[in-house]
Structures are given as structure tokens and as C-alpha cells.
C-alpha positions as CSV (number, residue, x, y, z in Angstrom):
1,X,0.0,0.0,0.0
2,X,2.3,2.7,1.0
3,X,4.6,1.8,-2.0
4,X,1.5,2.5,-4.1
5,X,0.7,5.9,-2.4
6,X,4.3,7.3,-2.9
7,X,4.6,5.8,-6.7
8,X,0.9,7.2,-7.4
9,X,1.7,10.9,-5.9
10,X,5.5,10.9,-6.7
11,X,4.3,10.1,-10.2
12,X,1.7,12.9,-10.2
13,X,4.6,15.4,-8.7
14,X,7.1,14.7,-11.1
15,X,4.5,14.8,-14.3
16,X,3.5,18.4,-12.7
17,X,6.9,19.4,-12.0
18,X,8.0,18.2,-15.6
19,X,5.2,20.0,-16.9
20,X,5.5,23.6,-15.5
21,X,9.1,23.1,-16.6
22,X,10.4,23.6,-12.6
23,X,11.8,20.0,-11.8
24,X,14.7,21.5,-10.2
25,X,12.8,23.7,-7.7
26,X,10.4,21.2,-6.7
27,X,13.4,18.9,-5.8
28,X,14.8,21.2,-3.7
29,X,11.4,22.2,-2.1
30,X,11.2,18.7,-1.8
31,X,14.6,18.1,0.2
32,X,13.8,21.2,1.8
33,X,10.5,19.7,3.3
34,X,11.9,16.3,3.6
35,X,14.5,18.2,6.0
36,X,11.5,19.8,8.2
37,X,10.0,16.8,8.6
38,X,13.0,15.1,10.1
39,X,14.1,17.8,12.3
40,X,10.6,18.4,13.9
41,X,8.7,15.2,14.6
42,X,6.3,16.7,16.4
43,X,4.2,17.7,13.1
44,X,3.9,14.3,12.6
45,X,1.9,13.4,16.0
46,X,-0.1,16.5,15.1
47,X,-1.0,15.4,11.7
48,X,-1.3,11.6,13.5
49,X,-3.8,12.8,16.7
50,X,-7.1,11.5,16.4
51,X,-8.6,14.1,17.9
52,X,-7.5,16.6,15.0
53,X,-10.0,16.6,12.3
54,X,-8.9,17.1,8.8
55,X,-9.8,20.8,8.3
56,X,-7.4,21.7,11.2
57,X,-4.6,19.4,10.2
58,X,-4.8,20.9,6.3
59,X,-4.8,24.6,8.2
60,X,-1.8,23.2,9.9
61,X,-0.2,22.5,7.1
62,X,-1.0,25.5,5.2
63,X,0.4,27.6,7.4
64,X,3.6,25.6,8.2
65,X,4.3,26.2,4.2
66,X,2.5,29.3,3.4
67,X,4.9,31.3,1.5
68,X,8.0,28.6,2.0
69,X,6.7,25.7,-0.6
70,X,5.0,26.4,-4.4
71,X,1.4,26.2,-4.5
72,X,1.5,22.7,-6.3
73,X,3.7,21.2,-3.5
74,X,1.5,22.6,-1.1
75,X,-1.8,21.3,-2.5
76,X,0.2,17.8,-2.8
77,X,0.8,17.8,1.4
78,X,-2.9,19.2,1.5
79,X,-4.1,16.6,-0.8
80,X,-2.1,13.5,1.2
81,X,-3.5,14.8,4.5
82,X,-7.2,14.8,2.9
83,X,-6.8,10.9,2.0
84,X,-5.0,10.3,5.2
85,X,-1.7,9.6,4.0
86,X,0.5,12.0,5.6
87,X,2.4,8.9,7.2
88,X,3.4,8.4,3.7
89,X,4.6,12.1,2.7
90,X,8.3,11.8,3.3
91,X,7.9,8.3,1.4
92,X,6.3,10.1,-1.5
93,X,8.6,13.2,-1.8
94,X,11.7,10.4,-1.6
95,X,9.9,8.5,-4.5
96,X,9.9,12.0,-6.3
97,X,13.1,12.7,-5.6
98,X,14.7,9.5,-6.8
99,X,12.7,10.1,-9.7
100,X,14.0,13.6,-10.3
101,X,18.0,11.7,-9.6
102,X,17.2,9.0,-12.3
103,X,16.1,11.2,-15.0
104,X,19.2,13.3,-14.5
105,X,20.9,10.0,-14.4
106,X,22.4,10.8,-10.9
107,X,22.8,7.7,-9.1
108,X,23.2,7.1,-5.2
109,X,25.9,4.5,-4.3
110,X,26.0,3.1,-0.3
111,X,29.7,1.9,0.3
112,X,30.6,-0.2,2.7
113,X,34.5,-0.8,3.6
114,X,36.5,-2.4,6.5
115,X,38.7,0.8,6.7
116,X,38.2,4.7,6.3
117,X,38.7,5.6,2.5
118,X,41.0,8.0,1.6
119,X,40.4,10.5,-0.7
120,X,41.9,9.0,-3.8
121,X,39.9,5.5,-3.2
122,X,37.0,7.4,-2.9
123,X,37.3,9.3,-6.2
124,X,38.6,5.9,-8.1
125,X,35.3,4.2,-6.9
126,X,33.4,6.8,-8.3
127,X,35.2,6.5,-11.4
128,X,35.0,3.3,-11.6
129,X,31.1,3.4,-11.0
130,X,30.8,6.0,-13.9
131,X,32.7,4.1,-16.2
132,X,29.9,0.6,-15.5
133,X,26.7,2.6,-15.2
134,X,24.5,4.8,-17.3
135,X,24.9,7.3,-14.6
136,X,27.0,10.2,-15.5
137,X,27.4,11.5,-11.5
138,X,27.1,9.8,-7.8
139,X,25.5,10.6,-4.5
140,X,27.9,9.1,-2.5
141,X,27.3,7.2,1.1
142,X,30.2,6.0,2.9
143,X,30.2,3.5,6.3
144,X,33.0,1.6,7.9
145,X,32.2,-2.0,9.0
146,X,35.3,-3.5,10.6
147,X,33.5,-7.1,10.7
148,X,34.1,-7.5,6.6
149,X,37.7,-7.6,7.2
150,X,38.6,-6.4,4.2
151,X,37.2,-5.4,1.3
152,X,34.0,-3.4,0.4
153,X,30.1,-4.0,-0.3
154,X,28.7,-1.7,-3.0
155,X,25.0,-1.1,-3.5
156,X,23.1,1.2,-6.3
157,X,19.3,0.3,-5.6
158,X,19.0,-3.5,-5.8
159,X,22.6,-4.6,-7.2
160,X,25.2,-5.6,-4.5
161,X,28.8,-6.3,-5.5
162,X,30.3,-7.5,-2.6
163,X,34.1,-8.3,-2.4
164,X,34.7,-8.2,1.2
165,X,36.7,-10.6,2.8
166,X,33.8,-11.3,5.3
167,X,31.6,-12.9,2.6
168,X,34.4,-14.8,0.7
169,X,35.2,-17.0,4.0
170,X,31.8,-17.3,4.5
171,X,31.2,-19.0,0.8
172,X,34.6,-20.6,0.9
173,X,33.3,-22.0,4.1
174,X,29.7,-23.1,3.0
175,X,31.9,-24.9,0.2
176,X,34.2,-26.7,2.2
177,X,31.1,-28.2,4.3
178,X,30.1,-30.0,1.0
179,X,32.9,-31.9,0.6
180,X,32.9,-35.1,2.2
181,X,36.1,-36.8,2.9
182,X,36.4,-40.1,2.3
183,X,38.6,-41.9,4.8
184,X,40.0,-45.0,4.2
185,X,40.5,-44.9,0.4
């Protein structure tokens, strides 16, 4: 359900945003509200209270955006509060984003090493990345994982190359359990 909800109004956003020739500023209002919403959570348990009819929460929201968001971004939050999917915005506005990143063929890569990166690592991954993909530019995330030993797990949506050490004596393992030795020949 809530994967249909953010496709449907992400769609509808992007289409709109496409249209009016503004794709750009709706992504940043986008990140921009995307930002708000994380750094105050209490809009969500107003928008969430049961004993805050509709009308109120859509005032609420007009006036949290009045003047800060475009009208059509506005009525979108509006709209998603009417149907009583405002648990679903920041899902939406991600879906639009990603949208806006894909069309601009930006991707967003999540790596995953045993040790820091420096600088020049970091720049031949993304290199590397540009050179295998249709993407022509990265949105880079970086973590440190000291259990893969070595080594690094790349993901770009659902593809995983994985070529830490971690996972190779795990498979080398699970490999040397099948063999059975035969004793006595």
C-alpha cells in the first residue's frame, strides 16, 4: 500500500513538475520539506492525533508552508492529508526525488569498507562506477564495517557487489562443508 501511495503521488509530482518546466525547484522544495520533517517530529503526531479533524490538520499544514513551498507542493501535502496519507509524505517526496536523480541520471551508491577511505579511493570508486553505469554523476554514502575484514560492499538500488573478505570466508566455508572426505581410500 504505502509503495503504491508514494509511486501514485511521486508520479503525479514529477508529471506536474515536468510540466511547468520547474523540476529543479520542486526537488529542492522537496529536500527542503523532507529536511523539516525530520528535524521536527512533532508535526507528525499533530498530523497523526485522532482528535485533529482534517480541516485543522490541512490549516496546519497551510500555514507551516504558506509562503516557503509552491502552491502545487502545497496542495500535494494538502491533498495527502485529505486521503490520510500523511504517514506516507516523506515516502512520497523520496519517491519524487529519486525520480528527479534518475532522469538526471544521478545515481546514489552506499559503500561499505573495512577501513576509512581516503580521498583518492573514494574518487577511483566513483570513477569506476561512472565508467559501469548509465549514470553520469554519484550521491555518495560512505560507512566503515570492521567485521568485513577487508574489502567493500557496493550497492546502487537492488545490485550488490560485494568483495569483502567477510563474505568470501563465508562462501569458501559453506563450500568446504560439502565436501565429504572419504577416509579409508
Amino acid at each position: 500500500m504505502a509503495k503504491l501511495v508514494s509511486k501514485t503521488y511521486g508520479d503525479a509530482l514529477f508529471e506536474v513538475a515536468a510540466e511547468k518546466g520547474r523540476v529543479d525547484s520542486f526537488y529542492a522544495e522537496a529536500e527542503g520539506i523532507r529536511t523539516a520533517l525530520k528535524e521536527n517530529p512533532e508535526i507528525f503526531k499533530l498530523m497523526n492525533h485522532p482528535k485533529i479533524v482534517k480541516e485543522e490538520k490541512i490549516q496546519i499544514i497551510e500555514s507551516i508552508f504558506e509562503d516557503k513551498v509552491s502552491d502545487e507542493l502545497a496542495g500535494l501535502i494538502c491533498m495527502i492529508v485529505e486521503k490520510g496519507h500523511f504517514a506516507e509524505l516523506d515516502a512520497v517526496l523520496e519517491y519524487f526525488v529519486n525520480e528527479v536523480k534518475e532522469s538526471k541520471h544521478i545515481g546514489t551508491a552506499y559503500v561499505t569498507s573495512a577501513v576509512e577511505l581516503s580521498g583518492a579511493q573514494k574518487a577511483q570508486i566513483i570513477d569506476k562506477l561512472i565508467q559501469t553505469t548509465e549514470y553520469v554523476e554519484f550521491e555518495m554514502h560512505y560507512d566503515v564495517d570492521a567485521a568485513l575484514i577487508g574489502g567493500m560492499v557496493i550497492r546502487i538500488k537492488d545490485r550488490v557487489v560485494d568483495s569483502s573478505i567477510q563474505t568470501k570466508l563465508y562462501d569458501l566455508s559453506r563450500e568446504l562443508s560439502k565436501i565429504q572426505l572419504k577416509v579409508g581410500e
